[in-house]
C-alpha positions as CSV (number, residue, x, y, z in Angstrom):
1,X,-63.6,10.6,-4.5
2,X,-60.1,10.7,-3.1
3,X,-58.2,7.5,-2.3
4,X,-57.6,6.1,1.2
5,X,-54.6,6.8,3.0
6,X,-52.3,4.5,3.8
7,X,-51.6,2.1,6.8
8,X,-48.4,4.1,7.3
9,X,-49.2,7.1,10.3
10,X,-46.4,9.3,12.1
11,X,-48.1,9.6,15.8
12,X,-46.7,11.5,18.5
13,X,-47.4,9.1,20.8
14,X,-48.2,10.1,24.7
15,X,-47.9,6.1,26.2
16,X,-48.4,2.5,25.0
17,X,-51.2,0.4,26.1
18,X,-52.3,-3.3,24.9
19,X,-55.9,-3.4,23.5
20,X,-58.4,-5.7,22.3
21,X,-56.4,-6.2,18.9
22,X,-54.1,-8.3,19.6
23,X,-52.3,-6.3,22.7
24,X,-50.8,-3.9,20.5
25,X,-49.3,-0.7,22.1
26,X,-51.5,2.8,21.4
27,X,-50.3,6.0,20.0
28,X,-51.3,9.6,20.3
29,X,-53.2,11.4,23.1
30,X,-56.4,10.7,21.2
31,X,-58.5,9.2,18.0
32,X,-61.0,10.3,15.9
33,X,-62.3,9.0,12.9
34,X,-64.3,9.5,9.5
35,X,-64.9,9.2,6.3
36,X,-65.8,11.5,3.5
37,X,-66.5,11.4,-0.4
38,X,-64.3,15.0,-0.5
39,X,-61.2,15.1,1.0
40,X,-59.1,18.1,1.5
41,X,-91.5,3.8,62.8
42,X,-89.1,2.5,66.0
43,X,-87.5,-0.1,66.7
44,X,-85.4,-1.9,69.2
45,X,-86.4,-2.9,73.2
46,X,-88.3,-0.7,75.2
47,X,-86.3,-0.2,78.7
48,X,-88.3,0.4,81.9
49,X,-87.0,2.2,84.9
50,X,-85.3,0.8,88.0
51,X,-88.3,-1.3,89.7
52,X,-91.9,-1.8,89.9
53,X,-94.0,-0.9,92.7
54,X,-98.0,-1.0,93.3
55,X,-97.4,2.7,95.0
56,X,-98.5,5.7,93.0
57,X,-94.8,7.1,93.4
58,X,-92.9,4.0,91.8
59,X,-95.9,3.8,88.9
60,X,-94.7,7.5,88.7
61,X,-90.8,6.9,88.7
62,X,-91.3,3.7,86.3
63,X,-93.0,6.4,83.6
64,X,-90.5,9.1,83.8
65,X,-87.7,6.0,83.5
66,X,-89.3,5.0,80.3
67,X,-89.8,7.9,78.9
68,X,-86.2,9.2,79.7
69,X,-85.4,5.6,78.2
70,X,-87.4,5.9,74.9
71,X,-85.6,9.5,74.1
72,X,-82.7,8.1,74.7
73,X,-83.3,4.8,72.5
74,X,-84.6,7.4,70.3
75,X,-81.4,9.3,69.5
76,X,-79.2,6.4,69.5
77,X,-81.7,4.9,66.5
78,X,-81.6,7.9,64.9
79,X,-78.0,7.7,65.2
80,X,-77.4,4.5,63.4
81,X,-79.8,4.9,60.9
82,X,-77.7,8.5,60.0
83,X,-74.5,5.6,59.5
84,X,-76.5,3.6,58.0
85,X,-77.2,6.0,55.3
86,X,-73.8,7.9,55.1
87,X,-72.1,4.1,54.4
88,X,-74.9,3.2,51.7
89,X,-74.1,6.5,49.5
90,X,-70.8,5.9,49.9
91,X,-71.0,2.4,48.9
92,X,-73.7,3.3,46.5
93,X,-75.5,-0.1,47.8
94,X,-78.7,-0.3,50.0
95,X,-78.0,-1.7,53.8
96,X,-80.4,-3.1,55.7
97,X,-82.3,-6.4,56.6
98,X,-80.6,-9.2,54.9
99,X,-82.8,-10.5,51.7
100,X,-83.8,-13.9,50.8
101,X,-81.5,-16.5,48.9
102,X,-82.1,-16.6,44.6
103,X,-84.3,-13.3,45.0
104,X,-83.1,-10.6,42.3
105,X,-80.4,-8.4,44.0
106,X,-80.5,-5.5,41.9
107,X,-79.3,-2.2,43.6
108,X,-79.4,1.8,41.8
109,X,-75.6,2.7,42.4
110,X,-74.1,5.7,42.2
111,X,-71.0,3.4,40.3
112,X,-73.2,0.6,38.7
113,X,-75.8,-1.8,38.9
114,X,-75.4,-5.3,40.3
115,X,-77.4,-8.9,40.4
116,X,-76.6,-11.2,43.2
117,X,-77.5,-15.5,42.9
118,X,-77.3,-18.2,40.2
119,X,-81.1,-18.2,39.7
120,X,-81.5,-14.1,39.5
121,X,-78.9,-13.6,37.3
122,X,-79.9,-17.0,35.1
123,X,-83.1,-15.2,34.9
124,X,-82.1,-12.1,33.4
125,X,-79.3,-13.8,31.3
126,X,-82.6,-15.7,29.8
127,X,-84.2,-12.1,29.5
128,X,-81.3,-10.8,27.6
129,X,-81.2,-8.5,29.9
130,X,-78.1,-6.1,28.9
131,X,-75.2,-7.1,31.4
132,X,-71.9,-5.5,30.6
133,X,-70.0,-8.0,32.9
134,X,-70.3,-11.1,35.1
135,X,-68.4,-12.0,38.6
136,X,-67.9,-15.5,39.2
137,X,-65.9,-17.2,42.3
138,X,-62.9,-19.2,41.5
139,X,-63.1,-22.7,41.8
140,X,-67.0,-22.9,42.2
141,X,-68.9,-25.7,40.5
142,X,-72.8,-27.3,40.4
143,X,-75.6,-25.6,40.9
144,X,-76.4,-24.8,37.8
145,X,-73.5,-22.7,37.4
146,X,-72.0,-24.6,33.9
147,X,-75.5,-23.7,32.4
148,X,-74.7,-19.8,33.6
149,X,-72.0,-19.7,32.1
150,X,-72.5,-21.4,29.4
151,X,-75.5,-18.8,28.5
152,X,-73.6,-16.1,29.2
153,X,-70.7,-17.0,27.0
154,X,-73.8,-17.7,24.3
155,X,-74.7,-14.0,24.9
156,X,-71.5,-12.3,24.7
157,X,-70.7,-11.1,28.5
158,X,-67.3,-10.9,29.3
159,X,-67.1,-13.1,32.5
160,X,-64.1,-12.5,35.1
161,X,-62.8,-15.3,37.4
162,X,-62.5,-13.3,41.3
163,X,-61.8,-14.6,44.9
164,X,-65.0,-14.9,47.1
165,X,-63.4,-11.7,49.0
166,X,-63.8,-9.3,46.0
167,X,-67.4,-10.6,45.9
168,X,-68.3,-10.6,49.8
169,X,-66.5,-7.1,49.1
170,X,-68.9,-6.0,46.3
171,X,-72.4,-7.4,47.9
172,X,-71.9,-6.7,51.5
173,X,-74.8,-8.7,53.4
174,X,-76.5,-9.8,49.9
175,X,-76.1,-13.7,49.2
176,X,-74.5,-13.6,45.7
177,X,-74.0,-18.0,45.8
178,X,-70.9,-17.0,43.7
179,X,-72.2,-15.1,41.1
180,X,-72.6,-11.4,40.8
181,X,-73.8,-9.9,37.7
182,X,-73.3,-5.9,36.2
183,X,-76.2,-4.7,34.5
184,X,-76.1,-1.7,32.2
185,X,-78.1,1.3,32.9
186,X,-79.4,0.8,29.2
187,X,-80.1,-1.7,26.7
188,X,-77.4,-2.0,23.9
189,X,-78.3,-1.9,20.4
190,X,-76.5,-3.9,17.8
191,X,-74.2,-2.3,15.3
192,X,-76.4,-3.3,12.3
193,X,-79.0,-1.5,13.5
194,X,-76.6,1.6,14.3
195,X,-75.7,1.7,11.0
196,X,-79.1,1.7,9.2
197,X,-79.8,4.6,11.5
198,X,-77.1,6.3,10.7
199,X,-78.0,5.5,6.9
200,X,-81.3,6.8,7.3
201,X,-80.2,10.8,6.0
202,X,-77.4,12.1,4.3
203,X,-75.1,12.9,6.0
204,X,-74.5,9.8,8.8
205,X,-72.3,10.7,11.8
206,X,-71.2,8.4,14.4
207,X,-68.7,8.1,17.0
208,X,-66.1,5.7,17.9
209,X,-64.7,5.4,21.3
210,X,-61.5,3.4,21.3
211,X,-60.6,2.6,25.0
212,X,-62.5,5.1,27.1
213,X,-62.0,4.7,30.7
214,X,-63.5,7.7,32.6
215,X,-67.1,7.6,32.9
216,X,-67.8,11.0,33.2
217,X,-65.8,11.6,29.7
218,X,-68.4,9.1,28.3
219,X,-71.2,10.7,29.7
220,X,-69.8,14.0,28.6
221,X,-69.4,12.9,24.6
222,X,-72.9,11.3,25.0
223,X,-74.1,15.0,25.8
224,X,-72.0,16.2,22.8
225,X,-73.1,13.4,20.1
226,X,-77.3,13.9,21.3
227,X,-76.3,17.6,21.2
228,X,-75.3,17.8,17.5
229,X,-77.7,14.7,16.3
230,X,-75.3,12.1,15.9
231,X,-77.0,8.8,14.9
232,X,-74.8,7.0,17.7
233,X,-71.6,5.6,19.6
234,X,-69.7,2.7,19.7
235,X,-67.7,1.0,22.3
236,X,-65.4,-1.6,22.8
237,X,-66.5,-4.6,25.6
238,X,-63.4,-5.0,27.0
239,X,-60.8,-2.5,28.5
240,X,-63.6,0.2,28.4
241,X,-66.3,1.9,30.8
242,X,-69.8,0.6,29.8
243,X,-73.2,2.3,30.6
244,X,-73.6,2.6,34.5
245,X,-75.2,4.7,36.4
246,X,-72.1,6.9,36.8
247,X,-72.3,7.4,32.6
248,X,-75.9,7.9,33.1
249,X,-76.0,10.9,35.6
250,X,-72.6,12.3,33.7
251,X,-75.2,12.6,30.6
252,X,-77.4,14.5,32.1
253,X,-80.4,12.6,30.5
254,X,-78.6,12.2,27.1
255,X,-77.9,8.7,27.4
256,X,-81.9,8.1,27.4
257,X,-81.9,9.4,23.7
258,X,-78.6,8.3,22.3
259,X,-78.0,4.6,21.0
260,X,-74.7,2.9,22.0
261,X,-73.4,-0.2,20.2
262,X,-70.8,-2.8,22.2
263,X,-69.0,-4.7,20.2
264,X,-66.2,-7.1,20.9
265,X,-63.6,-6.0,18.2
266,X,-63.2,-1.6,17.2
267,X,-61.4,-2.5,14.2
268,X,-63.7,-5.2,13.0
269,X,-66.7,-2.3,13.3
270,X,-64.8,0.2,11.8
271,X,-63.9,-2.2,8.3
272,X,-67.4,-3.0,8.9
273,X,-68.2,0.6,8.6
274,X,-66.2,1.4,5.8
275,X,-67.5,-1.4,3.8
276,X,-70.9,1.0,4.3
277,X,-69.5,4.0,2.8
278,X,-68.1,5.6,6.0
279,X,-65.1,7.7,6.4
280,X,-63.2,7.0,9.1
281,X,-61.2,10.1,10.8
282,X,-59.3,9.7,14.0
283,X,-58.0,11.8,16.2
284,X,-54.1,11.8,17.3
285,X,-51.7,14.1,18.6
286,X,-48.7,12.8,15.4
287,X,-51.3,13.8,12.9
288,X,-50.4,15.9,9.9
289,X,-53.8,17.6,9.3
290,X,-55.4,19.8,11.8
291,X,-59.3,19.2,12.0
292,X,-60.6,22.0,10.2
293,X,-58.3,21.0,7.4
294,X,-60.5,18.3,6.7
295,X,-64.0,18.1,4.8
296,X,-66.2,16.2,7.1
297,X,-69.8,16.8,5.5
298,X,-69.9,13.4,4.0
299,X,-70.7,10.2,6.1
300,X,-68.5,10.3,8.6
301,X,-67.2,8.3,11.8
302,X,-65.3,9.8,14.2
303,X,-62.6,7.5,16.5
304,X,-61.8,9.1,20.1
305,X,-59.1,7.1,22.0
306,X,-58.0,6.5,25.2
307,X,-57.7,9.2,27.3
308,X,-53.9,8.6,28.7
309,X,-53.0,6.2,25.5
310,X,-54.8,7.5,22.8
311,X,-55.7,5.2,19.9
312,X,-54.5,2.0,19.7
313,X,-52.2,1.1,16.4
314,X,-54.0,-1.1,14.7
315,X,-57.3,1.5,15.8
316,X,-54.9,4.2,14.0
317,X,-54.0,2.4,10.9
318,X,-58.2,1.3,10.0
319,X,-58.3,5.2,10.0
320,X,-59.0,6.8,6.0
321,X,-57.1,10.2,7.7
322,X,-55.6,11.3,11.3
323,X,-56.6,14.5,12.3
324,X,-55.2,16.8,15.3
325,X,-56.2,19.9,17.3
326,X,-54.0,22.5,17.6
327,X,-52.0,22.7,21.5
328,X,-50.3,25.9,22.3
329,X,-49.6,25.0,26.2
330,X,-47.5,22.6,28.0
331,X,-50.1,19.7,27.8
332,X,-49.8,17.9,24.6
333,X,-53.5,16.7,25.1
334,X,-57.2,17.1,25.7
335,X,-59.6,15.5,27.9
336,X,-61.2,13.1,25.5
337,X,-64.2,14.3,26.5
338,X,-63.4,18.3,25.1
339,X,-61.5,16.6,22.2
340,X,-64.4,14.8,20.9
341,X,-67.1,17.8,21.6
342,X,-64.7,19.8,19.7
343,X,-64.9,17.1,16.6
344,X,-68.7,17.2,16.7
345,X,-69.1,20.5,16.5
346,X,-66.6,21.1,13.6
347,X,-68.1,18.6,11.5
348,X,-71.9,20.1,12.4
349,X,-70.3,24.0,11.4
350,X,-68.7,22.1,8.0
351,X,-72.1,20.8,7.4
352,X,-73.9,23.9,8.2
353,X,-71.9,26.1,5.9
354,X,-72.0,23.5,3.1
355,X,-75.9,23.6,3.3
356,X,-75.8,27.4,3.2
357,X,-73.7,27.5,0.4
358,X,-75.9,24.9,-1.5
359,X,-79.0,27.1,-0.7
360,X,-77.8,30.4,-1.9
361,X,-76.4,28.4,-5.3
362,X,-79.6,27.3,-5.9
363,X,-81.4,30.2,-5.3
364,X,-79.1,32.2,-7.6
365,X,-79.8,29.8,-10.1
């Protein structure tokens, strides 16, 4: 077993950005982490036509009118409804009739899902149902609303203080009473229960995303961690895309078979982590150590930062060893989504070979 490195890093660092620990500014174009035990119908009015008349020609005239009317009526229906659609995929929200007060406003969006109304969103808040972050209009009061909130500070969801414009904005026609709740496009799963998967065979893998914004790089290293068998991810609640229905479609189904953990602190999990007998590696331009420099067939987590930023410092200083990939062009970094499909699939080739090696041995023997 090889000692832990130091706090002390050198990081190239691409920009600074404040975090969740304490603000501090982030180094390196990304993180990644790990630990190991060997280091190296119609509608509308009918219109008739221009006068009635008990004469056989007027009858006559009226029908044409109407009919000529009802095409007419026809394509201008058609018409709107084509808007009508065009603005609700744009807007990723359903338009139409106008629903009933308290009734559950929930709407499939291309961007995320929303609840409108104090008693819906009580409701689901009582459900545990997994809400990744709540709206609420400055200055409202009664109604209910300090028993809201006071739930969902009991349950953990980051609540954000907004004009009644930003929410007329976000609900269109829907009656949100001052209260508009994100839901997740999947239920979270606590970090205990991460880690006894994880635990479950030798070696555990896991990944750690520090700060990741983009939710089609999420989606993507959700494809990569299902793709290599990874127990798991790990996100931050704050200053970080959660599971929407943007991550979701970016998976391309993988979301439906990977568990992802949100927790309120990254460094706190990852001391949590190594206190399990995880290596943590991270990923950072500055690093010394290229990633195939590295023995990464032990339990290992590994930390992917921010996609401008990288990994915040305090992020980078939790890490056992910082680990870089080699960049011959003009860009001095990878979209964290490649970076940390790149990671996965080193440590799964490490692995691999190690198990070969340890079959022919024994065979030999």
């Amino acid at each position: 077993m090889v000692a832990r490195k130091g706090s002390t890093r050198t990081s190239a660092g691409s920009g600074s950005r404040g975090s969740e620990q304490g603000g501090q500014p982030r180094r390196g174009a990304f993180g990644s982490g790990g630990r190991s035990d060997r280091f190296g119908g119609r509608g509308g009015s009918r219109t008739t036509g221009a006068g009635t008349s008990d004469r056989g020609e007027g009858r006559t005239e009226d029908r044409r009118s109407d009919r000529v009317s009802d095409r007419t009526a026809g394509r201008d229906r058609g018409r709107g409804t084509s808007v009508r659609l065009r603005g609700s995929v744009e807007r990723g929200r359903v338009s139409g009739r106008k629903p009933r007060p308290e009734s559950v406003q929930e709407v499939s969006s291309p961007a995320e899902e929303f609840i409108t109304g104090r008693r819906a969103v009580m409701e689901a808040l009582r459900g545990d149902r997994p809400i990744n972050k709540l709206l609420v209009q400055e200055n409202s009061s009664g109604g209910g609303l300090g028993e809201l909130l006071a739930r969902a500070r009991e349950n953990g969801v980051v609540i954000q203080q907004v004009p009644k414009a930003k929410l007329d904005e976000v609900a269109t026609n829907r009656s949100h009473q001052g209260v508009l709740a994100y839901v997740a496009a999947k239920p979270y799963v606590e970090l205990e229960d991460l880690i006894a998967r994880a635990k479950t065979s030798y070696p555990g893998l896991l990944v750690v995303l520090d700060g990741v914004e983009d939710p089609h790089n999420l989606g993507s290293i959700l494809r990569s961690v299902d793709g290599v068998g990874a127990a798991g991810v790990i996100i931050p609640k704050r200053r970080a895309v959660p599971l929407t229905g943007t991550v979701s479609k970016a998976s391309a189904g993988a979301l439906e078979h990977v568990d992802v953990a949100r927790v309120p602190n990254i460094v706190q999990a990852l001391q949590r982590l190594k206190k399990e007998g995880f290596w943590i590696v991270g990923a950072t331009g500055g690093a010394k150590q290229l990633y195939t420099e590295v023995d990464m067939t032990g339990n290992i987590v590994l930390v992917v930062g921010n996609e401008g930023a990288g990994l915040a410092r305090l992020t980078e200083q939790t890490c056992d060893l910082l680990v870089k990939l080699p960049m011959h062009g003009q860009v001095n970094s990878l979209n964290a989504g490649v970076a940390a499909g790149i990671l996965l699939y080193e440590v799964t080739r490490q692995r691999a070979s190690r198990a070969a090696a340890t079959s022919q041995t024994g065979h030999k023997e």
